[in-house]
C-alpha positions in Angstrom: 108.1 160.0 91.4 105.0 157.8 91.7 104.0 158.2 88.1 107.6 157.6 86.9 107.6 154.3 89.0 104.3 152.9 88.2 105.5 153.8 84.3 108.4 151.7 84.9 106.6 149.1 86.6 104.3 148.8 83.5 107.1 148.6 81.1 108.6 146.2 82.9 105.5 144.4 82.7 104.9 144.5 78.8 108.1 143.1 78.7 107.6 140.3 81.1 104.3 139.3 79.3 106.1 139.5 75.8 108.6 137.2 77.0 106.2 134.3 78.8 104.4 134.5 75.1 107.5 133.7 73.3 108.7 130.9 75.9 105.5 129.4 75.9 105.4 129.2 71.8 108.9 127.7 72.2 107.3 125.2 74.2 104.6 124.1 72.3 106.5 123.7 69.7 109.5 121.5 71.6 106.3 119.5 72.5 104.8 119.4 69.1 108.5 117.9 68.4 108.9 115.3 71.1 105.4 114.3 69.4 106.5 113.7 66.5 109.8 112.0 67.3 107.6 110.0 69.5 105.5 109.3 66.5 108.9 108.1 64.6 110.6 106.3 67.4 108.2 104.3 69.0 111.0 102.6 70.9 110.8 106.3 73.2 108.1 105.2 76.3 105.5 108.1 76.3 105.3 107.9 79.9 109.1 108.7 79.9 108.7 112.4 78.5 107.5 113.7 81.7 109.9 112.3 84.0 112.5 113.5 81.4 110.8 117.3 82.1 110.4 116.4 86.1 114.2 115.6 86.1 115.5 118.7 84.2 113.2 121.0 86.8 114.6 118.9 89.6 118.1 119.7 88.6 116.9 123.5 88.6 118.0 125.6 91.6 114.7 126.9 93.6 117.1 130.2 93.9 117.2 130.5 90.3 113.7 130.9 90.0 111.7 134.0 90.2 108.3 133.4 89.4 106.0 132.6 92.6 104.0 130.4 90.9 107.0 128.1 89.5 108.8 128.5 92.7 105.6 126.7 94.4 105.7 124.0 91.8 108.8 123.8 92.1 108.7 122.9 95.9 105.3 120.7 95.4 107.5 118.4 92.8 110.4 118.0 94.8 108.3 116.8 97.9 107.7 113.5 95.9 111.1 112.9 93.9 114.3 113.4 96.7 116.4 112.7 93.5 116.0 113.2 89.6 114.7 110.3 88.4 116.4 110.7 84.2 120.4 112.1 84.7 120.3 112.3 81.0 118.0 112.5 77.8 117.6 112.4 73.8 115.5 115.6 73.8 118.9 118.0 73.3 116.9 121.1 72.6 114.2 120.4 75.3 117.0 120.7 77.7 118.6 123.2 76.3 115.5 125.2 77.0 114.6 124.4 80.3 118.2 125.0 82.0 118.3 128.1 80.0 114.5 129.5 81.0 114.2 127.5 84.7 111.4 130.5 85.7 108.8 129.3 83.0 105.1 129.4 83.3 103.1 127.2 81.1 99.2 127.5 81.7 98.2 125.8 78.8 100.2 122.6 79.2 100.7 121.3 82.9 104.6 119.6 82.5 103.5 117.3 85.7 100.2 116.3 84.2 101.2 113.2 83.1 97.7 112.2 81.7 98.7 114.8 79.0 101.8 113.1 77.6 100.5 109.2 78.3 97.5 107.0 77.7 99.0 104.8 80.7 96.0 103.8 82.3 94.5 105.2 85.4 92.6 101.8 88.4 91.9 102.5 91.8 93.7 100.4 94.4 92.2 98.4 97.3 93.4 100.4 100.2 94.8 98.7 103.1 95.0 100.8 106.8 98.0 98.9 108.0 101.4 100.7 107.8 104.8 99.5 107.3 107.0 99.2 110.0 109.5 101.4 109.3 111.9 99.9 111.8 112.7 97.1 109.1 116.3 98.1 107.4 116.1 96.2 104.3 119.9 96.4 104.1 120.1 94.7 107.1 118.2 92.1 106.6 119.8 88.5 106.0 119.9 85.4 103.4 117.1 83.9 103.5 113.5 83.9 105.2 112.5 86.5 107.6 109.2 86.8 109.6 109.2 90.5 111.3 106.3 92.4 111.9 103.9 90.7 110.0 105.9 90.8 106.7 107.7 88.0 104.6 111.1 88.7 103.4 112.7 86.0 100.9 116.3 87.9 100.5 119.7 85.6 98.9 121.2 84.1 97.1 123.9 83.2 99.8 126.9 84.0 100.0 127.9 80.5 97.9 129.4 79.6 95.0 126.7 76.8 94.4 123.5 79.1 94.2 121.1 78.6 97.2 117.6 78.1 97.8 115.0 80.2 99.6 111.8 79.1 100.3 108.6 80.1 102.4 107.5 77.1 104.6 103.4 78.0 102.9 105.1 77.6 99.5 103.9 81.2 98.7 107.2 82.3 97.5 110.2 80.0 95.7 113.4 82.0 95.0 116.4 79.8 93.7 119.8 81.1 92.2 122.4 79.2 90.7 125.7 79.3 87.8 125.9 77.3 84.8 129.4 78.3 84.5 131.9 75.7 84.2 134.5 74.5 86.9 137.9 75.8 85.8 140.6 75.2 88.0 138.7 73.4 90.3 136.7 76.5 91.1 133.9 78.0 89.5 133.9 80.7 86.8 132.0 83.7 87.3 132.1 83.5 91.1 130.8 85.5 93.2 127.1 85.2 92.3 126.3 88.7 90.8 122.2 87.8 90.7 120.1 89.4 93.5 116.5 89.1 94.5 114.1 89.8 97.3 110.1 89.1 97.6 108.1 91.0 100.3 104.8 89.9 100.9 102.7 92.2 103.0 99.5 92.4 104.8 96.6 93.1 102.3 97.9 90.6 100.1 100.6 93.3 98.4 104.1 91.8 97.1 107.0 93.5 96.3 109.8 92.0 94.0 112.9 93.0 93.2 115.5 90.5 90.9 118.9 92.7 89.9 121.6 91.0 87.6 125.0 92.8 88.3 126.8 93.3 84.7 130.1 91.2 84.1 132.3 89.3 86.8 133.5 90.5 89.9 132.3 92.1 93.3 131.3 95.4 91.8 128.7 93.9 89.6 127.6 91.9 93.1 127.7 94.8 94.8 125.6 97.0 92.2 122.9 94.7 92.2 122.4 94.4 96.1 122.3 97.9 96.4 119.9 97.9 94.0 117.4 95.3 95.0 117.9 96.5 98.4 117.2 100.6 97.6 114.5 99.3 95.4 112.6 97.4 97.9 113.0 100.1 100.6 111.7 103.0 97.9 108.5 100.9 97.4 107.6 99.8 101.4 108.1 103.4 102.7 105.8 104.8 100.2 103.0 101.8 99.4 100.4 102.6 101.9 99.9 106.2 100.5 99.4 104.6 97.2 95.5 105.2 95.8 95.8 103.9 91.9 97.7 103.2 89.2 99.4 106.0 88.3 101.1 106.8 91.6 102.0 103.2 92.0 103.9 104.0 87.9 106.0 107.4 89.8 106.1 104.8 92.9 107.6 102.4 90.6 110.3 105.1 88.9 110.9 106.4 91.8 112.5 103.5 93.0 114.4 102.9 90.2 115.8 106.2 90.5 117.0 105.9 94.1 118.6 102.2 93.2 120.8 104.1 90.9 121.7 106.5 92.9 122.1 104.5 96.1 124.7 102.4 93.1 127.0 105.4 93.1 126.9 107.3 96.4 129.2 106.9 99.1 131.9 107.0 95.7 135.0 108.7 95.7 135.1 107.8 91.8 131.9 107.0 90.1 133.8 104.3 87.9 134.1 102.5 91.1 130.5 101.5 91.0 129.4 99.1 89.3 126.3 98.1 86.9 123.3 96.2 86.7 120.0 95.9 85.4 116.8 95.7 87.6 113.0 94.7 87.5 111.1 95.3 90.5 107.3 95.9 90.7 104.0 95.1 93.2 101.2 93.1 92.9 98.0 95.1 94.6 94.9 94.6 95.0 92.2 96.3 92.4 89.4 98.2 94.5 86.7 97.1 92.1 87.3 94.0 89.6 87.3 94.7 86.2 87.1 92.9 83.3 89.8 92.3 81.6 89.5 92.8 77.7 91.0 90.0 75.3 93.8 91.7 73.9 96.4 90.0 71.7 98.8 92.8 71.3 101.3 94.9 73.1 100.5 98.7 73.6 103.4 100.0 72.4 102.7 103.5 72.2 102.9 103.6 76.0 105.8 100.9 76.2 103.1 99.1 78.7 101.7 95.1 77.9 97.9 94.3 79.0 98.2 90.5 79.0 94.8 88.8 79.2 93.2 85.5 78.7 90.1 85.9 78.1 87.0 88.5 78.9 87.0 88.1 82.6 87.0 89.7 85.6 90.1 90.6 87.4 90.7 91.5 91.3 94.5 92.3 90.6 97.1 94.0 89.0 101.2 93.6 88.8 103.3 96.5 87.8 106.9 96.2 86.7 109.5 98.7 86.2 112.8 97.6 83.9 115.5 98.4 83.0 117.9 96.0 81.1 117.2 91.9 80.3 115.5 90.4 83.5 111.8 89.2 82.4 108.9 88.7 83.7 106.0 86.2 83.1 102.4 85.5 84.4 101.4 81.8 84.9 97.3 81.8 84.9 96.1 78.5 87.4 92.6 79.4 85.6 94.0 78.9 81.9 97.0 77.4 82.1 98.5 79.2 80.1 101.7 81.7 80.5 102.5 85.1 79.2 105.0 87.6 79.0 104.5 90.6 81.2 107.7 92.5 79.5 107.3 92.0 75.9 109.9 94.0 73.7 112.5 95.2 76.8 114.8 93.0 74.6 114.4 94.8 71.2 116.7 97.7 72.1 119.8 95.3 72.1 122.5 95.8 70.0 123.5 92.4 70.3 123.6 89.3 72.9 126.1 90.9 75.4 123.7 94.0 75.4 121.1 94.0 77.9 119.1 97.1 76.5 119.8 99.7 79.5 121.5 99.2 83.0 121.7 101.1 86.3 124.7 102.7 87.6 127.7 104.6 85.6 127.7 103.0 81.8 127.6 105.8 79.4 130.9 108.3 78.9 129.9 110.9 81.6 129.4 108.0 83.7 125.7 107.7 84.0 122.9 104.9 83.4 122.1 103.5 80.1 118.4 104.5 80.1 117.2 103.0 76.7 114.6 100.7 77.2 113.4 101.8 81.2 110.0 100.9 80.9 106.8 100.2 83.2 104.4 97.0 82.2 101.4 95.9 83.8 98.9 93.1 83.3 96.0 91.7 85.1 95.8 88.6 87.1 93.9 87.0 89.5 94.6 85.4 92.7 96.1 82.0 92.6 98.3 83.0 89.7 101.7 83.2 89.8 104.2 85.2 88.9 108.0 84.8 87.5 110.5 87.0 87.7 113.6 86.0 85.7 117.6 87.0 84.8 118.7 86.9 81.8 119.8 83.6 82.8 117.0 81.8 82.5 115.5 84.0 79.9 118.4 83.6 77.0 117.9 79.9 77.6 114.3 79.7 76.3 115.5 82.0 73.1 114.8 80.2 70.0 117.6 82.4 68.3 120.2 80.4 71.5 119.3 77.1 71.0 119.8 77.1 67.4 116.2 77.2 65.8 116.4 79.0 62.5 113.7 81.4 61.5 112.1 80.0 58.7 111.0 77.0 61.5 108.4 79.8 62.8 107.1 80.6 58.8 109.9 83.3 58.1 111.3 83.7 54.3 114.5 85.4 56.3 117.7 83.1 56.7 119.3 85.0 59.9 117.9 86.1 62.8 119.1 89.7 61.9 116.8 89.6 59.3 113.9 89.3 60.7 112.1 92.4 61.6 112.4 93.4 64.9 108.7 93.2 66.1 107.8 90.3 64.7 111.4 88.3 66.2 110.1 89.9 69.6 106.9 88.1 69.3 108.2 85.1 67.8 110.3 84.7 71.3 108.2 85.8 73.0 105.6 83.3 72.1 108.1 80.6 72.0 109.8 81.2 75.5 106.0 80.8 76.5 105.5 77.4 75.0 108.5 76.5 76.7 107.5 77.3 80.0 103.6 75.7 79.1 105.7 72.3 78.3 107.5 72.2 82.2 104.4 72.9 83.5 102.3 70.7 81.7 104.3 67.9 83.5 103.3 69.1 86.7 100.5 67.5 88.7 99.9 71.0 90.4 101.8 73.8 89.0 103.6 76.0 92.4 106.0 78.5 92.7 108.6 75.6 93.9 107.9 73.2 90.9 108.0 75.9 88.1 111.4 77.6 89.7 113.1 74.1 89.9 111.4 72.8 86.3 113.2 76.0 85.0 116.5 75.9 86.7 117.1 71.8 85.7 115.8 72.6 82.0 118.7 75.5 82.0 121.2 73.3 83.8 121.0 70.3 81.0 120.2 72.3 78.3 123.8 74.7 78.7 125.9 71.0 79.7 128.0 70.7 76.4 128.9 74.2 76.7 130.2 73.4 80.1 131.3 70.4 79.4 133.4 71.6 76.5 134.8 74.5 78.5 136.0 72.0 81.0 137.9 69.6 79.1 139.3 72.4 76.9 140.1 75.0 79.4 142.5 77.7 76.9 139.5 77.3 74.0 136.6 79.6 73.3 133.5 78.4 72.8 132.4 77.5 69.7 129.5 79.6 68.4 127.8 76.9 67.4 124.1 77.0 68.7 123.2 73.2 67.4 126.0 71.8 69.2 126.3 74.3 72.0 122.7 75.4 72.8 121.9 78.1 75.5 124.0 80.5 77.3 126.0 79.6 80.9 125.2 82.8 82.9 124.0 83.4 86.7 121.0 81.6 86.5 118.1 83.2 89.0 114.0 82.7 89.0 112.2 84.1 92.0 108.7 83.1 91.9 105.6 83.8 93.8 101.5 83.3 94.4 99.4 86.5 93.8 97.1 87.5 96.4 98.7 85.8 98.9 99.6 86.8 102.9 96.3 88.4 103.5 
């Protein structure tokens, strides 16, 4: 009886091992694909092919699973992610594998070593021994400017029709929403206010920003992007004093933006009673050794990530951004005076003007997020510098393509627009929403967060009043599309600005 079980035993075996080998050619060669598509897409982040193969494992049962060694992985992942950060993908036959085989073991190629799949790079941060306090409900806090615990919270716009101000008595933080939308009916179109933002600055000169633009009219698209901010802020403070480098400040970052779309749709009795929004939230830490910054002039798109420089210098900090739809953000250097675009290209997914790329909360036909161009960007700065972070509002106002500049102004042979190839129309905007920016500040004594939110705000007020003016006095006419006469785009209209390295 012994002999006839440890016979069985060993056939069983052979058979197990004949299996792994086949799985685990399946899988080199699914990753050998992904490569390639990779290759041909650039559009497809690098970084995102691993939280594509995190998400699928999350979704996996730990009952399912009978390998000890996957079942231990298995708990190790889900310890950092509560929920799957991708509910959907383009790589149909990865999937298909991976619900299909959930008890795989793959020596060669660790799925959570995300070195492996990205060349996002790796900086230690300065580590601060000075908890949150994790009595603060971010939910709960109110419009405006709060003090608690050693923390600054900027949180609004209020509840007004008008757009509000927030502002930090130091002038370390300038938030300001507004509408550009016309007065119809004695009452303003577009209300309620669908733009949301929050700045937390914390001890160890840390920020955290959040600015979330709710998709369409209406209280659903308000609501959306409050519960984003708001779950996006919290994700971030509960987690940022565990935070060592770079690349757990990227899953940090993810993370978040996972939990604001889920926060979007739970609690619903119908998912299609949420409602959408994009988001860009990231943190400004401190490096733990400077480095110097190399000049770089282009994007790094192979990892969908932006090192913006000036030039060869040394560097004590570093902002990361996730995104995920239209919002932008910029760097304003005190030390050059010069601005730049942190998230270069999150446009160039658009189908057209009413697209925003990607959007949180249920968009697609199953009812799940529009995941295109989610993204993480980074750049270097320094303290004094300030940062901008920007909806769509303010954004589609400094577009060259809005206000009715042709192509061939900026040395194109094209005629349209649509011409022009993508890339170069990215940096052509990008560059010129830059110069744009340069030319408010420039008429500044002493650039601040306050003067470069309001320079922004008037220049998009004046530049969209014909288009309001028109809609006014002819209330049942559309707009003409007419860019020369009609320049910019009337839109909720938010900038929430802020000084690096400040609140020490």
């Amino acid at each position: 009886e012994r002999d006839t079980y440890f016979n069985d035993l060993n056939e069983l075996k052979l058979k197990y091992d004949e299996q792994q080998k086949h799985y685990k050619i399946m899988l080199k060669n699914l990753v050998q694909k992904h490569n390639s598509l990779l290759e041909k897409y650039q559009k497809l982040s690098a970084s995102s092919f691993t939280s594509v193969v995190g998400s699928l494992i999350d979704d996996i049962s730990i009952e399912s699973i009978s390998s000890p060694s996957l079942q231990s992985l298995h708990a190790q992942h889900t310890k950092t992610r509560s929920t799957p950060l991708f509910r959907e993908n383009s790589i149909t036959n990865l999937t298909t594998f991976l619900e299909t085989r959930p008890d795989i073991i793959e020596q060669e190629i660790n799925l959570f070593d995300e070195d492996k799949f990205s060349r996002f790079p790796k900086y230690k941060l300065f580590f601060f021994e000075n908890h949150m306090n994790s009595f603060i409900e971010i939910n709960s806090l109110e419009n405006g400017v709060s003090e608690i615990g050693g923390e600054l919270f900027v949180v609004g716009p209020s509840n007004i029709g008008e757009g509000s101000i927030e502002k930090l008595v130091s002038g370390t933080i300038y938030c300001r929403t507004i509408t550009t939308y016309p007065f119809l009916d004695k009452q303003r179109a577009g209300y309620p206010i669908c733009d949301r933002f929050i700045v937390a600055q914390c001890k160890g000169a840390r920020t955290i920003v959040a600015v979330a633009d709710g998709c369409n009219w209406g209280v659903r698209p308000k609501e959306a992007a409050t519960i984003a901010a708001q779950t996006f802020i919290s994700s971030i403070r509960n987690r940022l004093n565990a935070i060592k480098d770079t690349l757990e400040l990227r899953r940090l970052l993810l993370n978040g933006m996972c939990n604001a779309d889920q926060s979007i749709i739970s609690g619903k009795l119908d998912v299609w009673e949420a409602g959408t929004c994009t988001l860009l939230g990231g943190v400004v830490m401190k490096l733990e050794t400077p480095i110097i910054d190399p000049d770089l002039s282009e994007p790094n798109h192979s990892t969908n990530c932006l090192v913006l420089t000036t030039n060869s210098c040394l560097k004590n900090f570093i902002f990361l951004c996730a995104s995920i739809g239209d919002c932008k953000a910029y760097l304003y250097s005190i030390k050059m005076q010069k601005s730049k675009e942190i998230t270069f290209g999150n446009r160039a997914t658009s189908k057209d003007p009413t697209d925003p790329g990607g959007r949180l909360g249920p968009i697609t036909k199953q009812g799940k997020a529009d995941l295109r161009n989610l993204a993480i960007y980074f750049t270097f700065c320094n303290e004094g510098d300030i940062i901008l972070v920007v909806s769509d509002g303010i954004y589609d106002n400094l577009d060259p393509e809005a206000l009715g500049l042709q192509p061939k102004i900026f040395g194109c042979t094209e005629k349209t627009w649509g011409e022009v190839d993508i890339e170069l129309k990215e940096k052509i905007k990008s560059n010129h929403a830059c110069s744009v920016i340069d030319k408010l500040v420039d008429l500044q004594s002493q650039p601040t967060p306050e003067s470069i939110t309001e320079a922004l705000i008037k220049y998009c007020e004046s530049l969209t009043q014909s288009s309001r003016r028109f809609m006014e006095q002819n209330p049942l006419l559309k707009l003409p599309s007419d860019f020369k006469t009609y320049p910019g785009k009337l839109d909720h209209t938010t900038c929430a600005a802020f000084i690096v390295g400040a609140f020490k």
